[in-house]
C-alpha positions in Angstrom: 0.0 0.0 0.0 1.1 3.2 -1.3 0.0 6.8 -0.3 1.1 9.9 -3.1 0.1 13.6 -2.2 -0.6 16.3 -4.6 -1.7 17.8 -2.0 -1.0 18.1 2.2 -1.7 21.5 3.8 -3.1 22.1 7.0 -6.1 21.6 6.5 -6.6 20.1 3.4 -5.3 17.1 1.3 -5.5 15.3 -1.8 -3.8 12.2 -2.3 -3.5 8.6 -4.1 -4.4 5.7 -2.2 -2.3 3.0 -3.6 -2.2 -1.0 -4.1 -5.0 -1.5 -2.0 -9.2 -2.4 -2.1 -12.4 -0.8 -1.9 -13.3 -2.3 1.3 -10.4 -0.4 3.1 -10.4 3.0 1.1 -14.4 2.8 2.2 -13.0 1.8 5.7 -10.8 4.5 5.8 -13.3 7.0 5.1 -15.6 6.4 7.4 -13.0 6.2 10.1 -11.9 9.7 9.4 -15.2 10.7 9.6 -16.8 8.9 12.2 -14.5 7.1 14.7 -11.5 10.4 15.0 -12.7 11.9 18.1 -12.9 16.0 18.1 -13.8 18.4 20.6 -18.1 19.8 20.4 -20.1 21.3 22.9 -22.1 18.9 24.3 -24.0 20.9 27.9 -25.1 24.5 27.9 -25.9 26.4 31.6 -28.4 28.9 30.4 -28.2 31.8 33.1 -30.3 33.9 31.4 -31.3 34.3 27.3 -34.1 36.8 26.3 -32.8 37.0 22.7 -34.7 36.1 19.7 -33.6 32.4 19.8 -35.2 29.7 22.0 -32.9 28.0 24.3 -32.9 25.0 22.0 -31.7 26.8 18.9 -28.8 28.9 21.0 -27.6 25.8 21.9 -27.2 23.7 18.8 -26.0 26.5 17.3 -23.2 26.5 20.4 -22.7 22.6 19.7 -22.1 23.0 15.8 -19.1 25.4 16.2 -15.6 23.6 15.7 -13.1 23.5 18.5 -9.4 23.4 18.4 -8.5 19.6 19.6 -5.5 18.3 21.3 -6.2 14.8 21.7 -3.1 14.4 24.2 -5.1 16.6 26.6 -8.4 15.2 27.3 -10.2 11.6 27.0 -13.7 11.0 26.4 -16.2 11.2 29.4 -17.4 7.7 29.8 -13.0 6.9 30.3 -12.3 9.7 32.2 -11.1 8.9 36.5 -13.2 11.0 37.1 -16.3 8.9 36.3 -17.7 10.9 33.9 -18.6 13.9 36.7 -16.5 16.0 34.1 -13.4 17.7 35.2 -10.4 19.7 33.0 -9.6 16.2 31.5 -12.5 15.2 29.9 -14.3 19.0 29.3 -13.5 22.5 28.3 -15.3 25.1 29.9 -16.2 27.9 28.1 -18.0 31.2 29.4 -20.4 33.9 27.5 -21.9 37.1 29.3 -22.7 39.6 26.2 -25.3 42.4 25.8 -26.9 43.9 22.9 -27.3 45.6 20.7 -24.8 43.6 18.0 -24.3 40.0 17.0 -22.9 37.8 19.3 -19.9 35.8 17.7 -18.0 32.3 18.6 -15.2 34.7 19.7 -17.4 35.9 22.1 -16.9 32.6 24.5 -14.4 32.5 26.8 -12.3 29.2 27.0 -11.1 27.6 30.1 -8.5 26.2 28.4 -6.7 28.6 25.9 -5.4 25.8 23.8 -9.4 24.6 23.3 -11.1 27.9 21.3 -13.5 28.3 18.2 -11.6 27.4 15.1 -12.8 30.9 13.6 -14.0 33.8 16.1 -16.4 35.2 13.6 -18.8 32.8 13.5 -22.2 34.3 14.4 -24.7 33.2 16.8 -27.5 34.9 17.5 -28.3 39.0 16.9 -29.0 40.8 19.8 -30.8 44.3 20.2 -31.2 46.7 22.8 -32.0 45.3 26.2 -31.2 41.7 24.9 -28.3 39.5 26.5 -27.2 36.3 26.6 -25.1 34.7 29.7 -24.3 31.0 29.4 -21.7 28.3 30.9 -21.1 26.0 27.9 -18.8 22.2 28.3 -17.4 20.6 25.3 -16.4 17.2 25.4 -14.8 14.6 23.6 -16.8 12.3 21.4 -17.0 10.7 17.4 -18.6 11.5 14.5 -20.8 7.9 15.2 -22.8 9.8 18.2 -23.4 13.2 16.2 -22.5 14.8 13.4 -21.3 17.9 15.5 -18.0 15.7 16.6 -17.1 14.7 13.2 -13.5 16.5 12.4 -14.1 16.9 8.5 -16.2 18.8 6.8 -15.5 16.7 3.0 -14.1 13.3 3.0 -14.3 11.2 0.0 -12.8 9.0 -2.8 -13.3 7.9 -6.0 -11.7 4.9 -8.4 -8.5 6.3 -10.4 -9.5 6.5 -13.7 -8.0 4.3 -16.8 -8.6 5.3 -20.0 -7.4 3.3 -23.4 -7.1 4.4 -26.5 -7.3 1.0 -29.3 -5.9 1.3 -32.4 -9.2 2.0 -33.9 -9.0 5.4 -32.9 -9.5 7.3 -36.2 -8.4 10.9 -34.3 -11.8 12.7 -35.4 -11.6 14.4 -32.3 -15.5 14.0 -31.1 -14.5 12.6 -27.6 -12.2 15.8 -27.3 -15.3 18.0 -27.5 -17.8 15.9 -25.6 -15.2 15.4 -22.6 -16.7 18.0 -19.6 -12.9 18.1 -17.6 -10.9 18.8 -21.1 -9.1 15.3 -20.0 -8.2 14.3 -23.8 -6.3 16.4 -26.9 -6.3 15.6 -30.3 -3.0 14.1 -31.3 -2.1 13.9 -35.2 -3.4 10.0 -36.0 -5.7 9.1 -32.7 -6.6 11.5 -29.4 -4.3 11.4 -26.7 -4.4 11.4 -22.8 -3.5 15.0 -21.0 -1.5 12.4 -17.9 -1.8 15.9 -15.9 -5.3 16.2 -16.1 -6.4 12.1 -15.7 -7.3 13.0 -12.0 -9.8 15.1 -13.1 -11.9 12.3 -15.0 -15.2 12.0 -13.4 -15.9 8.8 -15.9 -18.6 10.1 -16.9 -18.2 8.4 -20.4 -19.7 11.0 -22.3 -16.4 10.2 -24.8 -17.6 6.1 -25.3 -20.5 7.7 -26.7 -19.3 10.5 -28.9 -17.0 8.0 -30.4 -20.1 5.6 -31.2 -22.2 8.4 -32.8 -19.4 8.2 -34.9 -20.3 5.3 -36.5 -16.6 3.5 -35.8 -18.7 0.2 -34.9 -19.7 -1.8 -31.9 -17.3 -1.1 -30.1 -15.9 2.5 -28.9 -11.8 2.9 -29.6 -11.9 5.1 -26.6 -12.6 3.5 -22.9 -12.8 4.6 -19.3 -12.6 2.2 -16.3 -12.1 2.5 -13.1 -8.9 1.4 -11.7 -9.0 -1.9 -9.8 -6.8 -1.1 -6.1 -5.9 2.8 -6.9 -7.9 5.5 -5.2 -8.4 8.9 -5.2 -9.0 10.9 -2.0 -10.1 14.6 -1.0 -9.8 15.4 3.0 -11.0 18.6 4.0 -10.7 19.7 8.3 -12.9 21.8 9.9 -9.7 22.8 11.8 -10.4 21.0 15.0 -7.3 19.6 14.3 -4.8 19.2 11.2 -5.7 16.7 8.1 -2.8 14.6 8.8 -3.5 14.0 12.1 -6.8 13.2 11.1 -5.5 10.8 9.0 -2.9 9.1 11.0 -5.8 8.7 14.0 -8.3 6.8 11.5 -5.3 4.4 10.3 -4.4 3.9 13.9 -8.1 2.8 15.1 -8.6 0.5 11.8 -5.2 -0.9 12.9 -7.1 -1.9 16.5 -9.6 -2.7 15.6 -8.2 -5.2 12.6 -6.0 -6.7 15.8 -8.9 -7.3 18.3 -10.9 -9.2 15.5 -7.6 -11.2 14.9 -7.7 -11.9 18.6 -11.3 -12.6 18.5 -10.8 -15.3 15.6 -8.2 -16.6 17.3 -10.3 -17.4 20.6 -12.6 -18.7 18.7 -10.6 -21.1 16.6 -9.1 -22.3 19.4 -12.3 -22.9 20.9 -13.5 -25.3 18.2 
């Protein structure tokens, strides 16, 4: 197994998933988005909230804003020694007393922990006018993607085949497949059409090309084809900043790894069972 970059950024990353099969680039996508555990507000102290918003919508709206995560500082709830009573190890207390009039923004709340914030302080909550205020106690805690889809650390995580495309022999170069291609993927080359290799990535095989080459009556069979490639994958990982891409990535690899062991384990007791 192979993995190329084009690109790696800090939040952001496209790369080629090499050698491998469907059933673990599927695997590895929904561990990135549902088993990498991020930071969410999860319980909201309501001391007083006369703005136009019922508590209800204030408070998912608290729980959808991304948190900086440092996974070396807290552990989920239900593991904490604490016994899930909630102390600095397993939540981050944040604090919001603001008045109107003016538009109360994630920057707005006050972290315990100043290495647990809002990923962007200008995410609005709720508008407040004159005589309106909001003062809250909010606790984010640790949990995945599987409970909610406030905990899940990306905000695009996907993959599609690597495309293959072949051009026979039969290829006459009329150039129809050149013009019906939507990515501009193929050129006309001086006796058949030719593949632009920096541009392959952007095939969406959507085989509009198979069928501009049969309209032109070359037979039953196009010259030009476009299949999927058989263990090569492409992938696009986008954070919500909770936490850096490749860190996202290297968590989801790590729990596929552990949980891949206790099944051996598992198979094992049970084979030595029979």
């Amino acid at each position: 197994m192979e993995i190329t970059f084009s690109r790696l950024d800090e939040n952001a990353a496209k790369f080629i998933l090499k050698g491998t099969t469907f059933a673990f680039a599927n695997s590895f996508r929904r561990a990135m988005i549902t088993d990498v555990p991020t930071l969410a507000i999860e319980d909201v102290y309501l001391y007083d909230n006369n703005s136009a918003l019922f508590d209800e919508i204030l408070t998912h709206r608290l729980g959808l804003i991304p948190i900086t995560t440092d996974l070396s500082e807290y552990v989920r709830r239900d593991e904490c020694s604490c016994g899930g009573e909630g102390c600095s190890q397993c939540q981050a207390v944040f604090t919001l007393s603001v008045e109107g009039p003016g538009i109360v923004m994630s920057g707005d709340l006050v972290p315990q922990n100043p290495g647990a914030v809002p990923v962007n302080p200008d995410i609005p909550i709720v508008k407040l006018d004159e005589d309106q205020k909001v003062v809250l106690e909010a606790r984010a805690e640790l949990n995945t993607g599987m409970e909610h889809a406030k905990w899940q650390p990306t905000l695009a995580c996907g993959y599609k085949a690597y495309p293959v495309i072949t051009v026979s022999d039969r290829c006459d170069g009329c150039g129809k497949c050149v013009e019906q291609c939507p990515r501009n993927v193929l050129k006309a080359g001086s006796k058949a059409v030719l593949v632009i290799e920096s541009r392959l990535e952007d095939c969406s095989m959507c085989r509009l090309c198979e069928k501009a080459c049969m309209a032109s009556d070359i037979g039953d069979e196009p010259a030009i084809r476009v299949n999927p490639h058989d263990s090569d994958y492409i992938f696009v990982v986008e954070s919500d900043g909770s936490m850096p891409v490749k860190d996202i990535m290297i968590r989801a690899l790590d729990i596929i790894g552990n949980k891949s062991r206790g099944l051996v384990d598992v198979l094992s007791d049970i084979s030595g069972a029979i």
